[in-house]
C-alpha positions in Angstrom: -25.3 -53.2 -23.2 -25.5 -51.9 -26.6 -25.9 -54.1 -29.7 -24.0 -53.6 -32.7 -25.3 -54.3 -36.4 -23.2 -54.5 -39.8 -25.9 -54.9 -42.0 -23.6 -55.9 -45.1 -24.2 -57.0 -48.8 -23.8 -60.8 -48.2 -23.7 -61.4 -44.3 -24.7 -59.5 -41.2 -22.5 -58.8 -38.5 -23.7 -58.6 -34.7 -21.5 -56.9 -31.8 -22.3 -55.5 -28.0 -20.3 -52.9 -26.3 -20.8 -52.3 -22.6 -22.1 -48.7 -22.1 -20.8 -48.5 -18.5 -17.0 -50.2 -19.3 -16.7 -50.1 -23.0 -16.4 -54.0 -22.8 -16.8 -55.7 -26.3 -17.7 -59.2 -27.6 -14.8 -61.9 -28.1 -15.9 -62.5 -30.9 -19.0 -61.5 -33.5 -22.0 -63.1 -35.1 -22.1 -63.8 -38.4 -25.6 -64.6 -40.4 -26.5 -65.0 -43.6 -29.4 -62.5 -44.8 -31.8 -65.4 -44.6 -30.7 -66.4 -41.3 -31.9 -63.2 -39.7 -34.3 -65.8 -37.1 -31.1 -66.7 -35.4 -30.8 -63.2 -34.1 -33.1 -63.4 -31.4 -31.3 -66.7 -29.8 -28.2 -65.0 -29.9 -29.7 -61.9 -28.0 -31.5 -63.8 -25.5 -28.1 -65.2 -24.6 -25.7 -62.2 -23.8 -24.9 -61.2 -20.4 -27.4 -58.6 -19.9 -30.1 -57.2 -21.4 -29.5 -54.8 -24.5 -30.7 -51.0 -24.0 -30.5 -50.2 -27.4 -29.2 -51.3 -30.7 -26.7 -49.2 -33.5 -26.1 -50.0 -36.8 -25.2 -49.4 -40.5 -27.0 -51.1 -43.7 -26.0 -51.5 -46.9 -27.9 -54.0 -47.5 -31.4 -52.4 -48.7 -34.6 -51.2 -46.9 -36.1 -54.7 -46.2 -32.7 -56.0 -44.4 -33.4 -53.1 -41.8 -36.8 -53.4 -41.5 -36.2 -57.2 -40.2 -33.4 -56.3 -38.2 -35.6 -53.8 -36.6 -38.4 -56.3 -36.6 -36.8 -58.3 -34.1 -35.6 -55.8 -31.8 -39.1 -54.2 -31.7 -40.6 -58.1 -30.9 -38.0 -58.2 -28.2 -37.0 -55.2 -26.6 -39.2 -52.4 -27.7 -36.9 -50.1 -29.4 -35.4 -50.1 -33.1 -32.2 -50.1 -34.5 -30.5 -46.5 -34.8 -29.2 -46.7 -38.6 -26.0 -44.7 -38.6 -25.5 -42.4 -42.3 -22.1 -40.8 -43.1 -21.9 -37.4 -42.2 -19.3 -34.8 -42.4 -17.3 -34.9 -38.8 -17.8 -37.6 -36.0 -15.9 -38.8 -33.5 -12.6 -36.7 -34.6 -12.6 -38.2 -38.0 -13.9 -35.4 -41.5 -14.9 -36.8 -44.1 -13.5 -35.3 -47.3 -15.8 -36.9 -49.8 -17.6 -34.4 -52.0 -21.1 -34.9 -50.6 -20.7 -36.8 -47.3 -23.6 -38.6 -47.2 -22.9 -40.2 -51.0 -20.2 -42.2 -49.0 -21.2 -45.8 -47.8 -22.2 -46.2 -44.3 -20.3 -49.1 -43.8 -17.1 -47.4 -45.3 -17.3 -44.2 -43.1 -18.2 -46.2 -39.8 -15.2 -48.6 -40.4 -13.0 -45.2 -40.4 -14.0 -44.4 -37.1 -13.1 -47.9 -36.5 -9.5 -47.4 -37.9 -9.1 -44.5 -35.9 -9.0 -46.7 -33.1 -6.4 -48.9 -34.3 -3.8 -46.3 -35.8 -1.8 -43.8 -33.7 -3.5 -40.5 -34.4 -0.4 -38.9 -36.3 -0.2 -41.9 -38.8 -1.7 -42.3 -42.0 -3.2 -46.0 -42.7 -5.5 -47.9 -45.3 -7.8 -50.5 -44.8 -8.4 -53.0 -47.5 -11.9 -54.8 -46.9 -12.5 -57.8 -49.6 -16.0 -58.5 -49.3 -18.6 -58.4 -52.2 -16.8 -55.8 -53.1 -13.4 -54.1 -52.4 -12.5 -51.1 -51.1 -9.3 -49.9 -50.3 -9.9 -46.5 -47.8 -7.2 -44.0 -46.8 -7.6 -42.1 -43.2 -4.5 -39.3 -42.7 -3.8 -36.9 -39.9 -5.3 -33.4 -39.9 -3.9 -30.5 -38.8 -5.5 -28.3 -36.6 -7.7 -25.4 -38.3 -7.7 -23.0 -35.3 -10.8 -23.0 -32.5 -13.1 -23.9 -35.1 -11.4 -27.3 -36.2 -9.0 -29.0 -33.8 -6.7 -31.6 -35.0 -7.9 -35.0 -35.9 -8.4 -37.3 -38.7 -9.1 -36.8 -42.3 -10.8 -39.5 -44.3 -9.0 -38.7 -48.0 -11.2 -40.9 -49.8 -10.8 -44.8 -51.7 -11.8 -47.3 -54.2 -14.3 -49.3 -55.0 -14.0 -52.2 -57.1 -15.5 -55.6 -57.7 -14.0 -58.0 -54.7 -12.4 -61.6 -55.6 -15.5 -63.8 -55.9 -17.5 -61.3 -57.9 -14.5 -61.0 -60.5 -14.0 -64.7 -60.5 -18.1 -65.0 -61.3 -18.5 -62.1 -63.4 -15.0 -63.6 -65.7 -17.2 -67.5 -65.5 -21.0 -65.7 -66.4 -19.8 -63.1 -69.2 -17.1 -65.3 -71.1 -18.1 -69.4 -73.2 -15.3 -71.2 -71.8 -13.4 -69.3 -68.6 -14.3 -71.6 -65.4 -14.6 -70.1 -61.8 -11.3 -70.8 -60.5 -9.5 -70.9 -57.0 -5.7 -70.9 -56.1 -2.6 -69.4 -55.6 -0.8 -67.0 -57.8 1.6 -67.9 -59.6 4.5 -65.4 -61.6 3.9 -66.9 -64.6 0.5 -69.2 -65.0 0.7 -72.1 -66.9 -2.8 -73.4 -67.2 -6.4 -71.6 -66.9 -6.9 -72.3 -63.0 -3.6 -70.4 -62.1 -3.8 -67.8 -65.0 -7.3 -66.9 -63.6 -6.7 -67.2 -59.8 -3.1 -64.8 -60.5 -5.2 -62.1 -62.6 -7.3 -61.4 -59.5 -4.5 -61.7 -57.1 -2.6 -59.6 -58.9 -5.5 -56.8 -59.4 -6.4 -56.9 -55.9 -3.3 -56.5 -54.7 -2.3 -54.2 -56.9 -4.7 -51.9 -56.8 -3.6 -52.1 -52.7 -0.1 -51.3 -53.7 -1.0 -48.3 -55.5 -2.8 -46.8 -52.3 0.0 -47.7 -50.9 2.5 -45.4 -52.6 0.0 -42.5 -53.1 0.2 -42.5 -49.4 3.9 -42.2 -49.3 3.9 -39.8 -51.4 1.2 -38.0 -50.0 1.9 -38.4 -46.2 6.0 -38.5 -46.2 6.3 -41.6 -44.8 4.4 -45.2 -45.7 0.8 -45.9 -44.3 0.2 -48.3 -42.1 -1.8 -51.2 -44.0 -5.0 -53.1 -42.1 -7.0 -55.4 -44.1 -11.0 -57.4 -43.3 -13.3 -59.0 -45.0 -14.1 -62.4 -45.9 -12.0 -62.5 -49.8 -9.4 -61.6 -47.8 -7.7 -65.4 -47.8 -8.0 -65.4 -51.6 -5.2 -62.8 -52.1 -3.5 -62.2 -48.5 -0.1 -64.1 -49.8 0.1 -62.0 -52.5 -1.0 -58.6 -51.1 1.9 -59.4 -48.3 4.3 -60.6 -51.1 3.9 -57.4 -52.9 4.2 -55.0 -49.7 7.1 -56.6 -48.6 8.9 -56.4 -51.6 7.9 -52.9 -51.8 9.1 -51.5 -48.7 12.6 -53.6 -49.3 13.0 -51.8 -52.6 12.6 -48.2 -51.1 14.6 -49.3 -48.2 11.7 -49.1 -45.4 11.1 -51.1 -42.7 9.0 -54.2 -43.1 4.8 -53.4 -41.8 3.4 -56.1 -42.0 -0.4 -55.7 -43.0 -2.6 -56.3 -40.2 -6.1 -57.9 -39.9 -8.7 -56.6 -38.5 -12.0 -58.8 -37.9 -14.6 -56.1 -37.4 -13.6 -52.3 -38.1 -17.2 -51.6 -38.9 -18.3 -53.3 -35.1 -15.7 -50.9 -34.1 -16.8 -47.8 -35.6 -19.9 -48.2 -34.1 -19.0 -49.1 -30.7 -17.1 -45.6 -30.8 -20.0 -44.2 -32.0 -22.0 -45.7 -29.1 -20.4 -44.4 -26.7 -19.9 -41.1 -27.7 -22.1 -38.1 -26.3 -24.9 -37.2 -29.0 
């Protein structure tokens, strides 16, 4: 059994994949940065006993010095910290310098890759601390040196729900940190504020959206994570919809994903070094 570890911003996520049957967990851990203690309790109940640990961290040097901390205490080997490179497990990464890219961003590519059929294009739209709104495409094949796979074209970053809702509250006199559903046309400062970043966060989903189309031929699939995700999914799904009616596509509905990152790595796991 191998663990899996999404060290993120706010929470950290914990995974196992069998190395003999590629089983996975039914469902992941979740812990808060100062809950890192819990991890050994967890551990001491899976089925068997780990054999090594994988991970990504984007959460700072002391994060992974605990995390490997307690796999040190308990099993005698550290956590392998995955970077982003330039090719792995059939997905390039087109970024300009590879390793600029974010861990968790590149691993939860590999992690699309599993989800997506490998001649369609898709985004996936994670709302955590922050958003980012990734793009992974088919690749031709580039002769014997380069056989077909999966190109990772690259994304956006940008503040995720509750950091714009704070960051409107800490840097204006009289804006509130507000919660609720979008509305078309706001009447009061709740809705007006709780629309604005409904409407940015899907918007800015949108536009990936159609840059795919146009780039691809044919609409992305759409996959979306992360824990903001509830604060905008009725109107990221309103605005898709009404898209694809408009150009006269069939309805995709967008569809959620609860650990791309846990699934990156367990494809990473298990594949030859």
């Amino acid at each position: 059994m191998i663990v899996l570890i999404d060290a993120g911003n706010t929470r950290i996520k914990a995974g196992w994949v069998d190395a003999a049957t590629g089983e996975r967990e039914a469902s992941a851990l979740a812990l808060r940065h100062a809950d890192i203690d819990l991890l050994p309790s967890w551990l001491g109940r899976l089925a068997g006993a780990p054999i090594a640990a994988i991970g990504v961290n984007v959460a700072g040097p002391a994060v992974a010095r605990s995390l490997d901390a307690v796999f040190q205490r308990r099993h005698s080997f550290g956590v392998r910290w995955v970077g982003s490179q330039a090719h792995a497990a059939g997905v390039r990464n087109a970024y300009d310098v590879a390793a600029q890219l974010g861990a968790d961003r590149w691993v939860s590519m590999i992690g699309l890759a599993q989800h997506a059929d490998s001649d369609s294009a898709a985004i996936l739209a994670s709302f955590g601390t922050a958003t980012t709104i990734d793009t992974l495409g088919p690749e031709a094949a580039g002769g014997q040196a380069r056989p077909a796979g999966r190109l990772f074209h690259g994304g956006l970053i940008f503040p995720g729900p509750a950091l714009m809702r704070s960051s409107l509250a800490a840097g204006t006199a009289n804006l509130p940190e507000a919660d609720g559903p979008a509305a078309a046309y706001p009447t009061h400062t709740h809705q007006a504020i709780a629309s604005g970043i409904a409407a940015a966060q899907a918007g800015a989903l949108l536009r990936q959206w159609r840059e795919g189309l146009d780039e691809f031929g044919r609409p992305p699939l759409v996959f979306s994570t992360g824990g903001g995700w509830s604060a905008i999914e009725d109107e990221a799904r309103r605005l898709l919809a009404r898209a694809q009616a408009d150009l006269g596509l069939p309805q995709q509905p967008i569809q959620w994903l609860s650990a791309p990152v846990l699934d990156g790595l367990a494809r990473l796991a298990l594949a030859p070094l």
